[in-house]
Structures are given as C-alpha cells and as structure tokens.
N, C-alpha and C positions, 0 to 999 in steps of 0.2 A: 812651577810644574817641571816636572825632574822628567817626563818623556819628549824625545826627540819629535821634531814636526810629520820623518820617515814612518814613525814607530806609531805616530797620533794617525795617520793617514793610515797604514797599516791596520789598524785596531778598528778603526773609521768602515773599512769595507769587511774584516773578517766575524766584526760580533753582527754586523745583520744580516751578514749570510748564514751564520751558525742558527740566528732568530728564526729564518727565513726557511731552513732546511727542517729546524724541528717543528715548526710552525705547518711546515708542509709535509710534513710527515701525519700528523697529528689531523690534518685535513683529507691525507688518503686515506687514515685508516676510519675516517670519519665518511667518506664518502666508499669506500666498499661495504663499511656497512648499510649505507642508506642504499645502495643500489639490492645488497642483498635483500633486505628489510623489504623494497619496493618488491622484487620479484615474489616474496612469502605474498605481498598483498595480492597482485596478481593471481596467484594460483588457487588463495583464499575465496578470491572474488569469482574463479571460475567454476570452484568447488561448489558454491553456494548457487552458481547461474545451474548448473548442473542437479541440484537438488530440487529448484524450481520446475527444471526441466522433466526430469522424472517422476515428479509427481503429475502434472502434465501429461506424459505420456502413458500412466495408468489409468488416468480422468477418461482420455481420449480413448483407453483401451474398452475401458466400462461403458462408455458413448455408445462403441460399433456396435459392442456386445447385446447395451438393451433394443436398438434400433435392429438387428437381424431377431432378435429373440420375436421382436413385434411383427415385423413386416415380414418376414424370412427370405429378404430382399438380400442376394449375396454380395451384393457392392459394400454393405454395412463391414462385411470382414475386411475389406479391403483395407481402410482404415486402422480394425481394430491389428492387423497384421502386423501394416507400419507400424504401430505404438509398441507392440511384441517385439520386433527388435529391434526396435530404438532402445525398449527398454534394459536388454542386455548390455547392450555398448555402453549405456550411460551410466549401470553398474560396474563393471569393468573398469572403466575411466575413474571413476569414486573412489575403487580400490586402490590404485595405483597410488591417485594425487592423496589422499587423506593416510595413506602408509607414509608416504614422501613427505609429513609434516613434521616440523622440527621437536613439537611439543605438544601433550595433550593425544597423541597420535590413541592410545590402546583404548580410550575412552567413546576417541569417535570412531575406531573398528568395532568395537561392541557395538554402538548404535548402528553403524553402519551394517554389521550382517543381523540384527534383529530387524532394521528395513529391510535388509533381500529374503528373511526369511517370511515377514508380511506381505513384500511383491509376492512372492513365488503362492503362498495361500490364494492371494486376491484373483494372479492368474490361472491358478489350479478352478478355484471357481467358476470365471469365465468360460477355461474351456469345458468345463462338464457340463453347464447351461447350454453351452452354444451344442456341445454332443448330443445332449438331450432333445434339445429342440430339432438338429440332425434326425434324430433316429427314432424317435417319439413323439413331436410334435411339440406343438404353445405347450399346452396343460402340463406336460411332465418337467420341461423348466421353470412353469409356474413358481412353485412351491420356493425353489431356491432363492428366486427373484425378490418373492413378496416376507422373505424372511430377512429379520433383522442383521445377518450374519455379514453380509456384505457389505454394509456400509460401517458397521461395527470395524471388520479388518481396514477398508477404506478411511475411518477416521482415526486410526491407530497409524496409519500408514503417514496422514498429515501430520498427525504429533509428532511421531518418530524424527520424521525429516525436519519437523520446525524445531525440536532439542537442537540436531544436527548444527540445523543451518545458525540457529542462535549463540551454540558453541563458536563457529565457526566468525560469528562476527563479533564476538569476543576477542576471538584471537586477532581479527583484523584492527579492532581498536585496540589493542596493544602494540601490534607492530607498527599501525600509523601513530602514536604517540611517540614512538622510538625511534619512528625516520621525521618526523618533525623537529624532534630531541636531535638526530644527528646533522640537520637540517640546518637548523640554527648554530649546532656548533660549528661546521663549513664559515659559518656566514660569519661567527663572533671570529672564529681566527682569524680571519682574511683582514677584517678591519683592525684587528689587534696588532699583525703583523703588519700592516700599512701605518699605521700610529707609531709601532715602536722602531721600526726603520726608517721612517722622515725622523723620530725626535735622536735620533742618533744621530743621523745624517749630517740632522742640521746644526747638532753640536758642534760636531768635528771641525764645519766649516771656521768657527772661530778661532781656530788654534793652529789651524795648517796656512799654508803660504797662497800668497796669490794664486800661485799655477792650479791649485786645488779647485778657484772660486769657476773655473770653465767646466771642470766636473763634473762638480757641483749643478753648477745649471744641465749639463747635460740629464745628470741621475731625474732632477725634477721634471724634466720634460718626459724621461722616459715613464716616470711615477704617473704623470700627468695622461700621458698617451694609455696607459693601462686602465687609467679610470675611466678614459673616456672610451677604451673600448669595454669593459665590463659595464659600463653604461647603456652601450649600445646593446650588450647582448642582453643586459635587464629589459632594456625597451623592444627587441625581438621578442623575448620569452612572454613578455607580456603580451603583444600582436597576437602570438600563438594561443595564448591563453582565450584572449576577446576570442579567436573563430574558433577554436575548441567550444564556446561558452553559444557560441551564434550557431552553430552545427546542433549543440545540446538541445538548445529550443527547439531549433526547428524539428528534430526528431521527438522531442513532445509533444510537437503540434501534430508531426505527422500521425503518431501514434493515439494522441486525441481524435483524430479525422477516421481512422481505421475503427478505434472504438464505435463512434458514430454512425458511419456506413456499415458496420458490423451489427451492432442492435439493432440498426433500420430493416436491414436485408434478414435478420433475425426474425421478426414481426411479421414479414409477409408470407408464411406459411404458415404461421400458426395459427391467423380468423380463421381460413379452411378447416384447419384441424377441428377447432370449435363449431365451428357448424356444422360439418358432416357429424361429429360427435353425437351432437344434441337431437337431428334429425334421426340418427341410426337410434340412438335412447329411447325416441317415440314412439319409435315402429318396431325393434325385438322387446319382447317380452319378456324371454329368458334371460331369468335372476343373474346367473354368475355369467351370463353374458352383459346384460347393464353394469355391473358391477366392475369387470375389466372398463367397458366405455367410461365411468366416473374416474378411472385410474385416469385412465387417457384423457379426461376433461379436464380434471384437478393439474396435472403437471403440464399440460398447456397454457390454461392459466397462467400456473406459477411463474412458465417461462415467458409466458408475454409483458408478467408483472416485473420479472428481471430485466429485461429489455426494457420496459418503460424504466426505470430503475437507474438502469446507463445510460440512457441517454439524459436524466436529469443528472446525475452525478458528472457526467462529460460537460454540459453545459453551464453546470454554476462553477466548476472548474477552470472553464475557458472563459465566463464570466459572458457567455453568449444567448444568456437564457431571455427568452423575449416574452411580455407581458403584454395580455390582449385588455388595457387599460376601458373599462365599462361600470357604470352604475349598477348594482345588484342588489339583490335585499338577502343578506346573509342567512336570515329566516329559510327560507327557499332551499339553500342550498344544504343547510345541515338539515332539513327534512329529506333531503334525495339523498343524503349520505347515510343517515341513519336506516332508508328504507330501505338499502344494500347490505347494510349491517344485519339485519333484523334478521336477513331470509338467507345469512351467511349458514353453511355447516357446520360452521366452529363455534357459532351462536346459538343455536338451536338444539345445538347435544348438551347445552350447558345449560344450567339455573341460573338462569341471568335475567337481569330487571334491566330495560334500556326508560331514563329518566328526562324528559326534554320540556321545558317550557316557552312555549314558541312568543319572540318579539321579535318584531319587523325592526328591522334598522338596514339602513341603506347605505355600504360601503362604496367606494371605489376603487376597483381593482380586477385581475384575471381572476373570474370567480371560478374555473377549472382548476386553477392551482390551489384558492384556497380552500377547494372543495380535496384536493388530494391530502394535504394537512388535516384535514379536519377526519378523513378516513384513516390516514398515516395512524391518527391518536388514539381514535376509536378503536382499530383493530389490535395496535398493542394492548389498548385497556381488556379486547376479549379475549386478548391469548395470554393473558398472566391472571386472569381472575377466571377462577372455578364456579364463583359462588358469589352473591351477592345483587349489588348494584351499580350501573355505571352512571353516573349523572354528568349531565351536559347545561351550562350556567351559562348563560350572557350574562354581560354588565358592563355599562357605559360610565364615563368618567375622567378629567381633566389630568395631564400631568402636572409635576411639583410644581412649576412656573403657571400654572392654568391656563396656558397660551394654545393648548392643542387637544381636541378632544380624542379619545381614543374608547376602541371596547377591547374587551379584553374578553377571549372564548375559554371555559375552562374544562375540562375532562378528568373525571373525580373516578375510582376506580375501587375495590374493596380487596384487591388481589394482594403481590407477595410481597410489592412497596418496589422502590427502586435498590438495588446492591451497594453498599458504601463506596466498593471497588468503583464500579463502573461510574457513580454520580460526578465526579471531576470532569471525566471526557465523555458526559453524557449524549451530545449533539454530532460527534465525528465520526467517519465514518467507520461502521465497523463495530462499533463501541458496545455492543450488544449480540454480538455475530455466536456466543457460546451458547445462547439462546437459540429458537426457530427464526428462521427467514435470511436475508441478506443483513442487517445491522446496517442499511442506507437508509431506513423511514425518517427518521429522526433526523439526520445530515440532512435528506433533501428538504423538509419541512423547514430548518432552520435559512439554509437556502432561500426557499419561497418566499417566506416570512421577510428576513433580510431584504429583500426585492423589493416589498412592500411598504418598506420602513418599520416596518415594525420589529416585534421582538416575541424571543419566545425562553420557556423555562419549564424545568422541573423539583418537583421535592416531593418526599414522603409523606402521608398524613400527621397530623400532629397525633391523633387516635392510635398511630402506628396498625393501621388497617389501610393497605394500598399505598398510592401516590396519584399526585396530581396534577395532568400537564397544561401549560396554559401559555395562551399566545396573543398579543396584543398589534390591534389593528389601526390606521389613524383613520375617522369618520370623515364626511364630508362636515 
C-alpha cells in the first residue's frame, strides 16, 4: 500500500465527512420538503373543515328560516342571522386559502364561485320568504316554501361543495404520499450515512497506528451515544403519538355522547308536536288548514324517526346497544308491523298487494328490535315498488352442520330491484342515501340482526322483477 499512515488517517476522517455533508444536504432538502408538503396538508384539511362548515351554516340558515316562517317567533332569526354571517367569513376564507393552492387552483375557483353564486340564490330565497312572511303573513311565503325550488338550489349547493371537497382530498392524497415519499427518504439516508461512515471508519482502523485505535474508540462511542439518543427521541415521538391516539378516542367518545344526549333532547319536543297536531286535525275542519297540520305531522314524524335513527346508529357504533332478551312469537309481531304498513300514506296512494301467511314460531330475543328490521324492510319494499305485490315468507330450517335450527324471514318486492352500484355496500351506512330517507335502515337492521346472531342479505329477483331481503334468526 503506497499511502502513508498520515495520508490513510487523513482520508479516514475527510471521505465521511464529505458522505456526511452530502448525505445531509440530501436530508434537508428532503426534510423542507416534507415540512412544506405537511403545511399544503394542513391548509387542505382546513379548507375541506371549512366546506363542511359552510354548508352547515346554510342548513342552519334554512332551520331559522322555516321555524320563523311557522311560528313567527322572532328568536328563529336569531340563529338564522348567525349562520348569515358565518356564512360570508367562511366564503372569504375559501377564497383566500383555495387561490393560495399550489396546483389545480382555477378549477377549484370555478367551483368555488359557482358555490357563492348557489349560496347567494339560497339566501336571496330566505330573505324574501322571511319578507313575505314580515309583511304579508304564513300564506304569501307559503307558495315559495312548498315549491321544489329550494331544496333543488339546496341540493346543488351539497354537490357543488362535495366536487370541492373531494377535489380537495385528492389533492391531500397526493401530498401525503410525497411527505411519506420524503419521509422515508430522511429515514433511508440517515441509516445509509451511519452504514457508510462506521464501514469507513472501521477500515481505516487497520492500517493507521496504534494512536488511531483511542480515536477510534472515541468516534464509536460518539456513533453509539447518537443512536442512543435518536433512540430516545423515536421512543418520545412515539409516547406523543400513544396520547395524540388516547386524546383521539376520547374526543370520539365524547362526540359519540353529544350525538346521544343530542337525539335524546331531540325527541322531547317532538310527541307534543304530534299530539297537539293530531288533536288540532280533529277539531279544524278547514281543508288547507288540515293540510298545513299533515305538513307539520309528516316532518315530526320524520324527525323523531331521524332521532330514533341516531341513536341506533350511536349505539351499535359504540357497540352499547342493549337487548331486552324475551320469548316472542314472531307471528305477533310481523302482524303489528304489517298493520302500520297498511294504514301508511305511502301505502295507500299506491296499488299495492301486502302478502302474509301467518305461522307461529317462537323466537328468542328483543322483539322491539326485530320488529324495527322487519319495518326497516317493509318500508323500503313500499317506497321502490309502484305497483304490484310485496310478499312476506317465513321458513324454518337447520344450518349446513344441522347443529342449529334457524328461520329465516323474507320480503319479496316487484319494484325497481337493487342498483349494481350500490349492491357491494349494500348494509353501510348511507349506501342508499341518493334515494328518499337517511340510507341508516339497512345498517341499523344489519346491527340488530348481528346482535341476535344471526344474519341478513340481499339480491335481485331472478325474474328481474324487484329484490329480496332476507334475515335469519336462531329458534329456540
């Protein structure tokens, strides 16, 4: 070997500092990206809390609105006021950050003022309703209320915002792919540069002089002492991470708890609503006066049925749904289900055949729950069939091992069948939401079912006439 021991020890400290400089170079410019990268996510993530938010406070605008239009209770504006200028600010705010986007920016301005130009309709609406009602009274806001126009701008105004917001987290799954991406390369250099500075190191030792070999030790201690505090700040980050992750729950619980108290305290004004309703029904006589009272019956209803709605959706979520375990005769209870059906309005405007052949069999289980499945089914079966018949089938019967007897309840329908789209994520929630109602019947029923042990399903007819849902129960 033709170099000096000077020259070997020289060479020894200057190529892994050279490693070490480019290495670290290569790691800041990997780690300004990722901080930039982070901050795009953040403003993404605010953008989108923001979109949420604003639709929100148009929901809540329309709230005050129909609540003074009814009562002509002036507390109702108070509300819809706040949501009026909430709602500027949070336009304004939209403008700023979604111009301030690095990429995709002119796409989400276009959408972005075709939503202010749908706000500004929705609340142009509002206030000529709430005018009218001012200066002319219920009847002359009527007309606007009971016309399709406003929920049309209203469901135009969700689409608009869910383009937005789905743009939007496009673009955030691209930037978290690329701070992942920069992420890992921090992390590949760091171990690269600690590999190729010890295999350096430890060459050199063999060729330089004793006085080297104290250096030497020193350099590995220092190596050593780095690992062990990058060690340590992996075992802090991660500490942080566990109560980042303990904080998260708990604020799901909380907000599962708020849901709950919220549905419950939802519910207590609305039986009033309904009885005085039905009482006032009895006694005016006059037509387009009943006729307002049905408005007011129907969306009391709906809303008590939302409320019931969340709080199973809250419960089988939190996994706290509790079961009043009793002997029933299944018979029983799909005849009080069916005699709700019958005398329903959405039943009775149609040509509808309801089909039942009544056998007693004696379950065990919360026969409230699975009387709400067994309505859950029904009622889809009469809101997608115009015409026809709906049949309702018991049948008892062993599973493949013959160890456990089970029935199986089934509801036959002649409507428009189930959608290809939607039949994968048939049972979740929501899955049906482009249709009438909430899109929870289906989720909760799978819920109940599940509880019960048993099971439930759907598919098309074979006839391709309708679909047919069906749920299996274990007998005693």
């Amino acid at each position: 070997m033709n170099l000096s021991i000077d020259r070997t020890t020289l060479l020894a400290i200057i190529i892994p500092m050279v490693a070490l400089v480019f290495v670290g170079f290569i790691s800041y410019e990997n780690t300004i990206q990722f901080i930039q990268h982070d901050a795009v996510d953040d403003r993404i993530n605010l953008i989108i809390q923001r979109l949420e938010h604003l639709v929100s406070d148009v929901t809540d605008a329309e709230t005050g609105q129909r609540g003074y239009i009814i009562t002509d209770a002036p507390d109702y504006l108070q509300p819809y006021n706040y949501a009026l200028r909430d709602i500027r600010g949070q336009l304004g705010n939209l403008d700023i950050m979604i111009a301030n986007e690095p990429s995709n920016q002119q796409l989400s301005l276009n959408e972005l003022n075709t939503l202010k130009g749908l706000i500004e309709a929705k609340l142009a609406e509002l206030n000529q309703t709430i005018t009218l009602r001012q200066s002319h009274g219920f009847n002359a806001a009527l007309p606007i209320i009971l016309s399709n126009r406003g929920k049309i701008v209203m469901d135009n105004i969700r689409a608009t915002a869910l383009d937005i917001e789905n743009q939007q987290k496009k673009l955030l799954a691209m930037y978290t792919n690329q701070s992942q991406s920069y992420a890992q390369n921090i992390t590949y250099t760091i171990i690269i540069t600690t590999l190729v500075a010890a295999g350096i190191i430890g060459a050199s030792v063999f060729v330089i002089n004793r006085g080297m070999h104290t250096r030497h030790l020193a350099i590995q201690k220092s190596l050593q002492n780095e690992v062990e505090k990058r060690t340590e700040q992996l075992q802090i980050a991660n500490n942080q991470l566990l109560v980042a992750n303990e904080k998260l729950m708990l604020h799901d619980k909380m907000q599962q708890e708020f849901i709950n108290v919220a549905a419950h305290e939802l519910r207590t004004p609305i039986q009033p609503i309904l009885s005085v309703t039905q009482i006032l029904h009895s006694k005016i006589k006059d037509s387009q006066q009943q006729e307002f009272l049905d408005i007011i019956y129907r969306n009391a209803k709906r809303l008590n049925k939302l409320s019931e709605e969340i709080l199973y959706v809250t419960r089988l979520e939190t996994q706290t749904l509790e079961l009043k375990k009793e002997q029933f005769n299944l018979n029983e209870v799909i005849l009080h289900v069916i005699d709700d059906i019958v005398l329903s309005k959405e039943f009775t405007s149609k040509n509808l055949k309801l089909l039942y052949e009544p056998q007693d069999i004696l379950l065990q289980g919360d026969k409230s729950r699975i009387a709400v499945v067994i309505s859950n089914l029904l009622s889809n079966a009469v809101k997608f069939t115009a015409e026809g018949a709906i049949t309702i089938s018991v049948q008892e019967g062993k599973d493949d091992k013959n160890e456990k007897n089970w029935v199986i309840v089934n509801v036959k329908d002649t409507g428009r069948g189930i959608d290809a789209s939607i039949l994968p994520r048939l049972f979740t929630k929501f899955a049906s939401k482009s249709y009438q109602g909430t899109g929870l019947g289906l989720f909760i029923s799978k819920g109940i079912v599940e509880a019960h042990l048993g099971k439930i399903w759907g598919k098309n007819n074979v006839d391709g006439k309708g679909a047919t849902f069906s749920f299996s129960l274990p007998t005693l």
